[in-house]
PQR file of N, CA, C, O and H, with PARSE charges and radii, in Angstrom:
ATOM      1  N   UNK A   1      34.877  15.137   6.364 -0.4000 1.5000
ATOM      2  CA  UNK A   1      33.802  14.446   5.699 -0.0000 2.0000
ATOM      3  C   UNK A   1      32.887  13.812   6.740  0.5500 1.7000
ATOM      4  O   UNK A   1      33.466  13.443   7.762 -0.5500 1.4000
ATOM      5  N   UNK A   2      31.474  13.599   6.676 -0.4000 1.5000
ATOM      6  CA  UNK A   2      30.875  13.630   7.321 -0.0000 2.0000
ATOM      7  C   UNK A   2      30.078  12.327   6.954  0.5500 1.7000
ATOM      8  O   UNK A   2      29.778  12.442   5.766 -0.5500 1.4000
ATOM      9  H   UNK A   2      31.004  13.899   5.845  0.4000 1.0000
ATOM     10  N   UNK A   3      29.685  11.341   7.367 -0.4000 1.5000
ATOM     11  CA  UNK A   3      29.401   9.654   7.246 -0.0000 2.0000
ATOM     12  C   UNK A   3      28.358   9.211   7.701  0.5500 1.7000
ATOM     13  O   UNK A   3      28.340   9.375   8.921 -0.5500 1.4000
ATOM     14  H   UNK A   3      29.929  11.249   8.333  0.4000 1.0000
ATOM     15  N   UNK A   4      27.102   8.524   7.166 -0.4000 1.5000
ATOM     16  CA  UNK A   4      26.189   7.854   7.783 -0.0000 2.0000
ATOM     17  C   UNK A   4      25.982   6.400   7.499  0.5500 1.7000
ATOM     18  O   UNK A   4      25.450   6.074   6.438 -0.5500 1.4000
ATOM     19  H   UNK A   4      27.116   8.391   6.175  0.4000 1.0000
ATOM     20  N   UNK A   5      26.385   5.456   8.418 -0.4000 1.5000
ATOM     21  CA  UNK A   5      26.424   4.155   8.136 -0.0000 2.0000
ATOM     22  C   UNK A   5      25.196   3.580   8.630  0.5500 1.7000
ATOM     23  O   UNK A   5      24.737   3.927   9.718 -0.5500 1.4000
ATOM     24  H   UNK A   5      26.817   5.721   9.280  0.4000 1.0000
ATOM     25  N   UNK A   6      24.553   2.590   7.783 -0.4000 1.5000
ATOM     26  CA  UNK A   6      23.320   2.004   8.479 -0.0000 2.0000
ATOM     27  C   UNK A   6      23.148   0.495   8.285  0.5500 1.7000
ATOM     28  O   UNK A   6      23.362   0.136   7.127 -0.5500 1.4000
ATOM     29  H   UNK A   6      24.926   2.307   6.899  0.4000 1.0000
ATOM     30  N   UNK A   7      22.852  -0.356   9.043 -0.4000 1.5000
ATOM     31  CA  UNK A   7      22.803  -1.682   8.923 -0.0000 2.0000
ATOM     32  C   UNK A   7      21.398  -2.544   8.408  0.5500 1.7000
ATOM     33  O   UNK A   7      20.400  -2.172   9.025 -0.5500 1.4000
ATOM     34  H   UNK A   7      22.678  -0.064   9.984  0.4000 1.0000
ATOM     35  N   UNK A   8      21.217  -3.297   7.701 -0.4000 1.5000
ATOM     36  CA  UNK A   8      20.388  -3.803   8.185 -0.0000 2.0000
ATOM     37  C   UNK A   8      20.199  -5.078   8.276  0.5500 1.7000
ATOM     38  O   UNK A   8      20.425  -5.808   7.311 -0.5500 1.4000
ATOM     39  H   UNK A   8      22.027  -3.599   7.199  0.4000 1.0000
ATOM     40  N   UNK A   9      19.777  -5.527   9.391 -0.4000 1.5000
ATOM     41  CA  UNK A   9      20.210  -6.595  10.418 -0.0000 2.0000
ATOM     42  C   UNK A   9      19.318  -7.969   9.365  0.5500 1.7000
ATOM     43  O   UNK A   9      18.666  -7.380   8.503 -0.5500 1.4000
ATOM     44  H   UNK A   9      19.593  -4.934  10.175  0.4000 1.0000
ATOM     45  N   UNK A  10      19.139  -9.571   9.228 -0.4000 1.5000
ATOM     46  CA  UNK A  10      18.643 -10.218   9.053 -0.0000 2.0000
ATOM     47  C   UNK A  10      16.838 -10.228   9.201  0.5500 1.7000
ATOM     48  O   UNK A  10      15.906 -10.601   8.488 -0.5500 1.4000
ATOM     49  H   UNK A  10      19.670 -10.049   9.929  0.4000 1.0000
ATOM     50  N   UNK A  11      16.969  -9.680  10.365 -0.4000 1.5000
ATOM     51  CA  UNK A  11      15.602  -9.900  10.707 -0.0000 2.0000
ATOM     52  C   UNK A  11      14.850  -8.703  10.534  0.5500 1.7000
ATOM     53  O   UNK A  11      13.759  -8.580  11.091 -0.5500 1.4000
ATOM     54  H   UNK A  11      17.726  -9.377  10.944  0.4000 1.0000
ATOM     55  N   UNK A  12      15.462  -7.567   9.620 -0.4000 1.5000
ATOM     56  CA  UNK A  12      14.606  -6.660   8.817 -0.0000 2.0000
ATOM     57  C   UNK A  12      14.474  -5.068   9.666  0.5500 1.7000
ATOM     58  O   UNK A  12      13.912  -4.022   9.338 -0.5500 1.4000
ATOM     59  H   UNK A  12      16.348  -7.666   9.168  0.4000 1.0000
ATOM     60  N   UNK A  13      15.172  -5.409  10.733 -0.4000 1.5000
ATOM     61  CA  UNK A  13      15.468  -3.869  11.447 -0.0000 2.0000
ATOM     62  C   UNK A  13      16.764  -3.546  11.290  0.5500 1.7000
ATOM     63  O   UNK A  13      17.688  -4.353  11.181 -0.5500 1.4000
ATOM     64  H   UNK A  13      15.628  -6.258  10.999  0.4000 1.0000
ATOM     65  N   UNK A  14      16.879  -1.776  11.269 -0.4000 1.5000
ATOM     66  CA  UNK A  14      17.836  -0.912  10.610 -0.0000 2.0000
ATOM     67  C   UNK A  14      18.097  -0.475  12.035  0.5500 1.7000
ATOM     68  O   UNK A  14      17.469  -0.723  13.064 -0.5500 1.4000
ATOM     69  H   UNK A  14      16.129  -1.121  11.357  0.4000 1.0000
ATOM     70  N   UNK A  15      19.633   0.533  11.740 -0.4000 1.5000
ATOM     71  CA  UNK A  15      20.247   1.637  12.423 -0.0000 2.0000
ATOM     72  C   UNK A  15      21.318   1.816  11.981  0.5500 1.7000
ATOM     73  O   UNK A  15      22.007   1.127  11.229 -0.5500 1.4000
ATOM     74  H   UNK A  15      20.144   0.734  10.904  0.4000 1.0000
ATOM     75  N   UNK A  16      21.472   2.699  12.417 -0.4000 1.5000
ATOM     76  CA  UNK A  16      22.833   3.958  11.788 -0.0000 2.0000
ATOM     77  C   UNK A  16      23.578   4.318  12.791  0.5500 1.7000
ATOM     78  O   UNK A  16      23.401   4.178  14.001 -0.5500 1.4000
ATOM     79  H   UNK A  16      20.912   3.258  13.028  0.4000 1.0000
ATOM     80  N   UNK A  17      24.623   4.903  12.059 -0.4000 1.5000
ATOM     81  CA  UNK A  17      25.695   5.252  13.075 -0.0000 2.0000
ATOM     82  C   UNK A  17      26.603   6.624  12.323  0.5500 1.7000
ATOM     83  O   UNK A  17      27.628   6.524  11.648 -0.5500 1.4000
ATOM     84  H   UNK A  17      24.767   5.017  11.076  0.4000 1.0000
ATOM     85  N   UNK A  18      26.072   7.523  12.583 -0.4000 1.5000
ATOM     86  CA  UNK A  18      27.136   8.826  12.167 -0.0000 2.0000
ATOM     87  C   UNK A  18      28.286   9.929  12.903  0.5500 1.7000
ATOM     88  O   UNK A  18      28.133  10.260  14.078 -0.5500 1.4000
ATOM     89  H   UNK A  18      25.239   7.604  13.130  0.4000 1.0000
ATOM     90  N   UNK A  19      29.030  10.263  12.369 -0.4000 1.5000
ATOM     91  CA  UNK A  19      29.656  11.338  12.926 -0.0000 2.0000
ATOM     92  C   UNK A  19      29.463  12.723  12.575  0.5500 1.7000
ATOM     93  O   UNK A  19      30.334  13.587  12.471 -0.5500 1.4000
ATOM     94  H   UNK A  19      29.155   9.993  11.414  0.4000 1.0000
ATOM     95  N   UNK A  20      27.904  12.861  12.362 -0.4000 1.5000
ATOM     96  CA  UNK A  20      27.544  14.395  12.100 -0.0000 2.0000
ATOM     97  C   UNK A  20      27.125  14.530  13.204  0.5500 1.7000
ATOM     98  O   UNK A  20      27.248  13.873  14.237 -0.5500 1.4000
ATOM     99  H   UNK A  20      27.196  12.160  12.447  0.4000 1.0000
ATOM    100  N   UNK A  21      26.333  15.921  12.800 -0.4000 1.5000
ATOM    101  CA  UNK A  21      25.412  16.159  14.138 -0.0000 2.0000
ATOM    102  C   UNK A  21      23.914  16.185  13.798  0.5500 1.7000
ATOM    103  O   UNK A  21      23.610  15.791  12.672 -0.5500 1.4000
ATOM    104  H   UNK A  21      26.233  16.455  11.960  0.4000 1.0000
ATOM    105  N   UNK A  22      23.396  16.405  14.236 -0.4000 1.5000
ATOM    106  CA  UNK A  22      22.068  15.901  14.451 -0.0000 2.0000
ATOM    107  C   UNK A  22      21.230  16.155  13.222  0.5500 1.7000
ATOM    108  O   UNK A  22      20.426  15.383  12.699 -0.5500 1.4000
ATOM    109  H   UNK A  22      23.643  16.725  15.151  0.4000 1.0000
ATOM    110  N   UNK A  23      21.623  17.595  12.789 -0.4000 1.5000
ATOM    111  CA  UNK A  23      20.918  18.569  11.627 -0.0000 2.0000
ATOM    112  C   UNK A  23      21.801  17.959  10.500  0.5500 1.7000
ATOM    113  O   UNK A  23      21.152  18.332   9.523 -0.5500 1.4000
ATOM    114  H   UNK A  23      22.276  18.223  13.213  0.4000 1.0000
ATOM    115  N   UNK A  24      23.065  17.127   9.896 -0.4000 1.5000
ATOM    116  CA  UNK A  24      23.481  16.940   8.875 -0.0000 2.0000
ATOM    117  C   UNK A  24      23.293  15.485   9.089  0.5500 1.7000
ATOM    118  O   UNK A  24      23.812  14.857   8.166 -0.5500 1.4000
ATOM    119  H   UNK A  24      23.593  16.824  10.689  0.4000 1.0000
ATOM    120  N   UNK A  25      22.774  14.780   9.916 -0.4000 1.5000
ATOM    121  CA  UNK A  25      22.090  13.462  10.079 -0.0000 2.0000
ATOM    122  C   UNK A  25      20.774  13.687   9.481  0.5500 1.7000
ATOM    123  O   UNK A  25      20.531  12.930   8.541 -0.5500 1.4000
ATOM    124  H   UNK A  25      22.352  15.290  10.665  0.4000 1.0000
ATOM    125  N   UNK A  26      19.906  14.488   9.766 -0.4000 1.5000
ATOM    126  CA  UNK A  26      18.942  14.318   9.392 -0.0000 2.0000
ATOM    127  C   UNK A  26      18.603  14.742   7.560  0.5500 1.7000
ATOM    128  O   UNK A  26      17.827  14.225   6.757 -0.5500 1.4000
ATOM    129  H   UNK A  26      20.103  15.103  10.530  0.4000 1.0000
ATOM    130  N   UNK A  27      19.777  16.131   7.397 -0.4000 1.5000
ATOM    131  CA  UNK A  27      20.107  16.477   6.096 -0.0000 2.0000
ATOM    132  C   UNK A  27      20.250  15.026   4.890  0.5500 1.7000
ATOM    133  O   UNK A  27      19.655  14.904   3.820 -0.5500 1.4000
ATOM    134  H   UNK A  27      20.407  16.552   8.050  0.4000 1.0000
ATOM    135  N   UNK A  28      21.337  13.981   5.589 -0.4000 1.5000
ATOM    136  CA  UNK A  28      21.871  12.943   4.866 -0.0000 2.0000
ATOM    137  C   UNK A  28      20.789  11.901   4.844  0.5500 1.7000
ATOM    138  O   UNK A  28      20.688  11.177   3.853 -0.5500 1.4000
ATOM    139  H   UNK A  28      21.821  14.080   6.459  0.4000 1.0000
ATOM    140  N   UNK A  29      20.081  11.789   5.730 -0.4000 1.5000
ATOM    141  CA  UNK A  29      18.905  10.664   5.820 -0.0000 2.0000
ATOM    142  C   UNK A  29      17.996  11.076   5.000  0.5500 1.7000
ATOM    143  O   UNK A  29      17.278  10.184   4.548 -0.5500 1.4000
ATOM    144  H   UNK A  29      20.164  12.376   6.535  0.4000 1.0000
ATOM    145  N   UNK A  30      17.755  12.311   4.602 -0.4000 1.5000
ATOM    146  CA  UNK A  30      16.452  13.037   4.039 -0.0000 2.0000
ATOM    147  C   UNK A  30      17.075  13.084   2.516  0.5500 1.7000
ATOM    148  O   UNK A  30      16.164  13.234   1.702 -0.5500 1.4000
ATOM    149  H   UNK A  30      18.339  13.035   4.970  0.4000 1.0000
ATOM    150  N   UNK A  31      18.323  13.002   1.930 -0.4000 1.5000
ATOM    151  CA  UNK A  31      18.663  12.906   1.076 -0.0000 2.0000
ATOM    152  C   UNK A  31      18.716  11.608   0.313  0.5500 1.7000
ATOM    153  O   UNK A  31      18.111  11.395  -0.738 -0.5500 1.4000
ATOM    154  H   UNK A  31      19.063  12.881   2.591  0.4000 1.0000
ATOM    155  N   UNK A  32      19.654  10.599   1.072 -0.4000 1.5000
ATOM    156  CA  UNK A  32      19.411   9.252   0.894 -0.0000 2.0000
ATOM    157  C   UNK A  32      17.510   8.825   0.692  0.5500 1.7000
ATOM    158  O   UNK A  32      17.297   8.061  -0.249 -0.5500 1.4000
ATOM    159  H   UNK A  32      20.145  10.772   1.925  0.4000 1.0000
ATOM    160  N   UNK A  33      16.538   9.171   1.315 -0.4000 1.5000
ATOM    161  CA  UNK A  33      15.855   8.657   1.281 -0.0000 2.0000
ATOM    162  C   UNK A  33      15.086   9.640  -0.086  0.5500 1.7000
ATOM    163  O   UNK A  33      14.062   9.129  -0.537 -0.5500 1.4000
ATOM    164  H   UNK A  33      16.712   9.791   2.080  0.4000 1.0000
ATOM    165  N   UNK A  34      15.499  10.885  -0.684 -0.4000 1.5000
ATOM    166  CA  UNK A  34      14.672  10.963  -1.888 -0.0000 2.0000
ATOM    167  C   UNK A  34      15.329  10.780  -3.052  0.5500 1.7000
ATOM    168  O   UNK A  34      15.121  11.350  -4.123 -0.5500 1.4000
ATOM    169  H   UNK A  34      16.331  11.301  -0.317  0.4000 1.0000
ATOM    170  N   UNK A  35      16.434   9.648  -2.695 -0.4000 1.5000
ATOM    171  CA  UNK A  35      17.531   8.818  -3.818 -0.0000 2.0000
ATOM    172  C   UNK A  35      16.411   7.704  -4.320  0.5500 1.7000
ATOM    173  O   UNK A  35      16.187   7.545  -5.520 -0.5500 1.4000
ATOM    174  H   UNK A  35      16.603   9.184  -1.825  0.4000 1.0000
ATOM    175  N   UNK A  36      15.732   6.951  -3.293 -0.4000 1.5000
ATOM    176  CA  UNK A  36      15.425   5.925  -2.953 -0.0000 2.0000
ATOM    177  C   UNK A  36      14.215   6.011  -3.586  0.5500 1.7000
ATOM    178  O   UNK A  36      13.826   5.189  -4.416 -0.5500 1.4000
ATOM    179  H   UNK A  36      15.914   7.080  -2.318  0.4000 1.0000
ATOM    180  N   UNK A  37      13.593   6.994  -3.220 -0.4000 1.5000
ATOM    181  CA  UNK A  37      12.276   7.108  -3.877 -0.0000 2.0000
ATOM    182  C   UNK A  37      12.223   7.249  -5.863  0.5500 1.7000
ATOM    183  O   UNK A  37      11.485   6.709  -6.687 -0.5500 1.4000
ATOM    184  H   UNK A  37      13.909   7.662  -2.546  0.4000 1.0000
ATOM    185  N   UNK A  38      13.356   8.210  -6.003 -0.4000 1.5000
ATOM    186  CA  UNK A  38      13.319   8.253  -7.245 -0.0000 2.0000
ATOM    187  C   UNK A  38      13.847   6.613  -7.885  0.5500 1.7000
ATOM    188  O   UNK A  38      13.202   6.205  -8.850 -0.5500 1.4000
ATOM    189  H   UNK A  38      13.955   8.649  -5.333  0.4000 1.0000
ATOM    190  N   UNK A  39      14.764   5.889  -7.456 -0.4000 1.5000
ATOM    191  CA  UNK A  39      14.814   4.507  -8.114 -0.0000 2.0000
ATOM    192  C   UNK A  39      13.603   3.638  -7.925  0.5500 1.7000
ATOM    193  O   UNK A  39      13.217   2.866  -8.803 -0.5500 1.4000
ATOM    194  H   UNK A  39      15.288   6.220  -6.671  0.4000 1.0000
ATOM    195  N   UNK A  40      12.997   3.783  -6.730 -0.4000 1.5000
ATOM    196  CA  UNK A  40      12.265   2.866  -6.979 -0.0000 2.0000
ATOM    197  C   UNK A  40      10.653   3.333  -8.192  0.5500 1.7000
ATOM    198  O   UNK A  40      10.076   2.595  -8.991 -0.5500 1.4000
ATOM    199  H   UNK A  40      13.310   4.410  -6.017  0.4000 1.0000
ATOM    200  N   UNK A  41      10.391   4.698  -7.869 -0.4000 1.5000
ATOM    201  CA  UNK A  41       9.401   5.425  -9.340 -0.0000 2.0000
ATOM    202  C   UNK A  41      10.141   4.767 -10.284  0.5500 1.7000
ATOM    203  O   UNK A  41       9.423   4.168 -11.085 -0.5500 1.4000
ATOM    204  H   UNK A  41      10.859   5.297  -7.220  0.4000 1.0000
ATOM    205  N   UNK A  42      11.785   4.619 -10.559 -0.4000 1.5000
ATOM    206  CA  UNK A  42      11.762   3.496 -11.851 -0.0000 2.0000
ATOM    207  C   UNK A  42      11.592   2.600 -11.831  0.5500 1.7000
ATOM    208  O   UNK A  42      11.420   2.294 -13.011 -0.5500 1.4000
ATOM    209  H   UNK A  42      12.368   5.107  -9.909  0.4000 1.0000
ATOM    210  N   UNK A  43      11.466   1.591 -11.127 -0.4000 1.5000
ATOM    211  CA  UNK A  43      11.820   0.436 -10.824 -0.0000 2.0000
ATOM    212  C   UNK A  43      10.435   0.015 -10.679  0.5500 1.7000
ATOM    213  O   UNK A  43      10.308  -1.209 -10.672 -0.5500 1.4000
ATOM    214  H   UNK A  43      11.606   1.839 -10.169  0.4000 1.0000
ATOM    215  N   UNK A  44       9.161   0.814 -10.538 -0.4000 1.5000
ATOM    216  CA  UNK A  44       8.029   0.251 -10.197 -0.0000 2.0000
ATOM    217  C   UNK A  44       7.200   0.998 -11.321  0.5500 1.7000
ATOM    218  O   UNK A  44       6.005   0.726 -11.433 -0.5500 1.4000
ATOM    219  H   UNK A  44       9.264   1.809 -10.543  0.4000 1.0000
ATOM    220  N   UNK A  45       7.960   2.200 -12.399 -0.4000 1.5000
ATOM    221  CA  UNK A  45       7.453   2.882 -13.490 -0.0000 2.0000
ATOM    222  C   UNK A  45       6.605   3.404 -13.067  0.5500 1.7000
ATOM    223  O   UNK A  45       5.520   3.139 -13.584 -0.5500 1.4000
ATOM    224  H   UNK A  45       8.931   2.421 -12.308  0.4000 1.0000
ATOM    225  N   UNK A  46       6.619   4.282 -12.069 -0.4000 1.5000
ATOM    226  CA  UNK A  46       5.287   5.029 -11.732 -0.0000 2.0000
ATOM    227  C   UNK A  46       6.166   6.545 -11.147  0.5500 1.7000
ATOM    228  O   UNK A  46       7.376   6.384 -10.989 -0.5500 1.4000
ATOM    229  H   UNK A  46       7.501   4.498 -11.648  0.4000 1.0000
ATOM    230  N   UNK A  47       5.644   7.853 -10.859 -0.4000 1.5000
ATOM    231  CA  UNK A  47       5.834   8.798 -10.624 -0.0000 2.0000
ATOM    232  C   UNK A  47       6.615   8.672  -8.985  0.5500 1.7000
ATOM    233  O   UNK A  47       6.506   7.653  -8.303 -0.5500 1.4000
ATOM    234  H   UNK A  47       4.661   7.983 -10.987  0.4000 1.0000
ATOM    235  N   UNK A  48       7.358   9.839  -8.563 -0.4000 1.5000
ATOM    236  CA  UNK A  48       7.731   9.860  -7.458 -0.0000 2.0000
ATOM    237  C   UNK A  48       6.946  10.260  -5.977  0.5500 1.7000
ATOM    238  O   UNK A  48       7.113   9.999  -4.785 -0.5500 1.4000
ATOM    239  H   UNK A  48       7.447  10.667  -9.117  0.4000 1.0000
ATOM    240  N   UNK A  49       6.003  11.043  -6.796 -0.4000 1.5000
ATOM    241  CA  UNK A  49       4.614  10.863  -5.887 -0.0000 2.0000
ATOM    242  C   UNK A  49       3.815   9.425  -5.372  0.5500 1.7000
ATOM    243  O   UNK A  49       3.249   8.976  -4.375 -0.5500 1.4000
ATOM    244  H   UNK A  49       5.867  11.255  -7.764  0.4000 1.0000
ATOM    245  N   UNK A  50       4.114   9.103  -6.527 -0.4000 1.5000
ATOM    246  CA  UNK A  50       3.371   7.736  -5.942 -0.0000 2.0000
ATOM    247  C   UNK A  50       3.656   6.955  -5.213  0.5500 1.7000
ATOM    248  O   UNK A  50       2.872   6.469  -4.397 -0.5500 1.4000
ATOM    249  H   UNK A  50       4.573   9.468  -7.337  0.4000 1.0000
ATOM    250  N   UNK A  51       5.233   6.552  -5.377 -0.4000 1.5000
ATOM    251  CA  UNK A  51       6.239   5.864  -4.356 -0.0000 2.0000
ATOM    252  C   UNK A  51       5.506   6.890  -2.963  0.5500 1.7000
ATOM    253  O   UNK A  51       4.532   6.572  -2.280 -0.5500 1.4000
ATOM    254  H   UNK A  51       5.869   6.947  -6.040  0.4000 1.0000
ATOM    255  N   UNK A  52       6.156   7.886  -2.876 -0.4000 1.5000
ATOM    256  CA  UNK A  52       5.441   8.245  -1.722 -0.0000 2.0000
ATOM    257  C   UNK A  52       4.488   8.535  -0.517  0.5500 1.7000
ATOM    258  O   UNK A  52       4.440   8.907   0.656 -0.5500 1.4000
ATOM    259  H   UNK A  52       6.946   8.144  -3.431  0.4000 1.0000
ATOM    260  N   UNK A  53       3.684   8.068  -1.716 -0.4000 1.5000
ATOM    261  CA  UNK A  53       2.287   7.885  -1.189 -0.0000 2.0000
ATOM    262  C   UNK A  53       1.672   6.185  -0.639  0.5500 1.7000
ATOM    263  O   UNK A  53       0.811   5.832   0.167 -0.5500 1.4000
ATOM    264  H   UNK A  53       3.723   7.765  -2.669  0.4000 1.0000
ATOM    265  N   UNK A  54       2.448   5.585  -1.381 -0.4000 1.5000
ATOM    266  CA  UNK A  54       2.310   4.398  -1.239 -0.0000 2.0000
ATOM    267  C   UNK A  54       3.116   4.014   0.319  0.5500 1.7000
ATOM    268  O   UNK A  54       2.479   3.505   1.242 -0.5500 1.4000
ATOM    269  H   UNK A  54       3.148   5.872  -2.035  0.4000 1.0000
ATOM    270  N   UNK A  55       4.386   4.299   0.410 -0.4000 1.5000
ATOM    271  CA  UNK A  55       5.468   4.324   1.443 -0.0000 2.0000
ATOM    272  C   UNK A  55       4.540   4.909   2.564  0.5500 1.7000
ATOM    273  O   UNK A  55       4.376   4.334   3.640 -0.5500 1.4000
ATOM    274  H   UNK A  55       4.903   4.712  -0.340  0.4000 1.0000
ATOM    275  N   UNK A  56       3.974   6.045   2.243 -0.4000 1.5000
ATOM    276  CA  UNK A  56       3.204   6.991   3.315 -0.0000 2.0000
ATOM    277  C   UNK A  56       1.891   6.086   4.243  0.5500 1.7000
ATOM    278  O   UNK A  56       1.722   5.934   5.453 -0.5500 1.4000
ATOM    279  H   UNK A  56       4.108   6.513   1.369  0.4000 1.0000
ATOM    280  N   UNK A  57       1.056   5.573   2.948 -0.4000 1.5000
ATOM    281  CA  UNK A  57       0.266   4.443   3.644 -0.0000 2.0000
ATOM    282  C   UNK A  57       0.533   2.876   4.293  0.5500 1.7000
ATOM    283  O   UNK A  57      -0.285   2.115   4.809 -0.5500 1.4000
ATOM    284  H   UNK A  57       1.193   5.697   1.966  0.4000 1.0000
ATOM    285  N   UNK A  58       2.313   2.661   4.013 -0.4000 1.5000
ATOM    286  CA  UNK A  58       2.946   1.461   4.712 -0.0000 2.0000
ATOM    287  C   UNK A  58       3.132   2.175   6.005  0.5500 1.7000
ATOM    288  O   UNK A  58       3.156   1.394   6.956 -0.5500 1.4000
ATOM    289  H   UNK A  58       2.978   3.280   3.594  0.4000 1.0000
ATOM    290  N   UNK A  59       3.228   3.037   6.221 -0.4000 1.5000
ATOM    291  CA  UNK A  59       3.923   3.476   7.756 -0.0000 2.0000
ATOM    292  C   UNK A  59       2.586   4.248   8.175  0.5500 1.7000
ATOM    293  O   UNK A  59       2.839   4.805   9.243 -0.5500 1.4000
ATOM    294  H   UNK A  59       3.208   3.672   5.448  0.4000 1.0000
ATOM    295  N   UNK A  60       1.503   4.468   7.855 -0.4000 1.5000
ATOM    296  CA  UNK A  60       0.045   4.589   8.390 -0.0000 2.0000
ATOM    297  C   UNK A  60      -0.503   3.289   9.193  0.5500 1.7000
ATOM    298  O   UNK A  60      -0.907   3.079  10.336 -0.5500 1.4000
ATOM    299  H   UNK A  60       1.298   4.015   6.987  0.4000 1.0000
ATOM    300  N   UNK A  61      -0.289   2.426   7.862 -0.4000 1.5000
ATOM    301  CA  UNK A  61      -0.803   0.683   8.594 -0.0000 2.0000
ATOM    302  C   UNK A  61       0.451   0.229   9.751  0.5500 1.7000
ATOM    303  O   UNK A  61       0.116  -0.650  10.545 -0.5500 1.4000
ATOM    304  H   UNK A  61       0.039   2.596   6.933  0.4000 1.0000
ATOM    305  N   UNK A  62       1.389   0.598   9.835 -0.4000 1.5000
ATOM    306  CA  UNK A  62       2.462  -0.172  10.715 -0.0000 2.0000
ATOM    307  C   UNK A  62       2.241   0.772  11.651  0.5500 1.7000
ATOM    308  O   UNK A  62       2.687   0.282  12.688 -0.5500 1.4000
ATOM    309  H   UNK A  62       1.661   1.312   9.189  0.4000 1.0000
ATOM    310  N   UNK A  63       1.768   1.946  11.905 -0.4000 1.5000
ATOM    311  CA  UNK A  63       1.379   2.362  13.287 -0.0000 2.0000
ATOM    312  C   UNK A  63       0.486   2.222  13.800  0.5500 1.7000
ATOM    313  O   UNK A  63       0.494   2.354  15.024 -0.5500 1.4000
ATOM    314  H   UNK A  63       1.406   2.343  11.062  0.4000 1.0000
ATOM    315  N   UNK A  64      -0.989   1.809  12.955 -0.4000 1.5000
ATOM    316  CA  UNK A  64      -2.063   1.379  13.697 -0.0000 2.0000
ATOM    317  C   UNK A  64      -1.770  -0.445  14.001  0.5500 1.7000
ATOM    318  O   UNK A  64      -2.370  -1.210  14.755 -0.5500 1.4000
ATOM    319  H   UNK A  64      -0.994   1.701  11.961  0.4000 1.0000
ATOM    320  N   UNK A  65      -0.839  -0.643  13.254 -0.4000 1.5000
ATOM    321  CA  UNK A  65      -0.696  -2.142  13.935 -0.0000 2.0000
ATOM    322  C   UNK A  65       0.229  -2.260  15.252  0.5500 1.7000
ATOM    323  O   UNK A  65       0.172  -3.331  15.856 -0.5500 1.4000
ATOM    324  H   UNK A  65      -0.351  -0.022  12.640  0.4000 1.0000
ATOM    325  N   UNK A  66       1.040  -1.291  15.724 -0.4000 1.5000
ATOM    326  CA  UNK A  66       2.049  -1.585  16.746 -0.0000 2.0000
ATOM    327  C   UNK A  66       1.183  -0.786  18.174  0.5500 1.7000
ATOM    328  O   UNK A  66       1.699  -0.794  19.291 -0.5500 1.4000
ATOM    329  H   UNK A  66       1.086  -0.421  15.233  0.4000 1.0000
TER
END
């Protein structure tokens, strides 16, 4: 079985720690994260596109800010 653990720390930064390899790390991260999207389209009652799009323009603005 193959495991991805991820923390996230107080002060709002993440990391992980797995025993896959690189391609079933990225498999499990890419999965987990279109879990995430579909709860929150409920949770915010809007489509799963939209979550995405919205998410898409948070990490547009956080790279022109860093």
């Amino acid at each position: 079985m193959k495991i991805v653990i991820t923390w996230l720390h107080k002060n709002g930064t993440c990391r992980s720690w797995t025993n896959a390899t690189s391609c079933e790390h990225t498999l499990m991260c890419l999965t987990a994260y279109v879990d995430a999207i579909k709860r929150l389209a409920e949770a915010w009652n809007v489509t799963p596109v939209e979550v995405t799009e919205k998410i898409d323009n948070i990490i547009k603005r956080a790279k022109e800010n860093s």
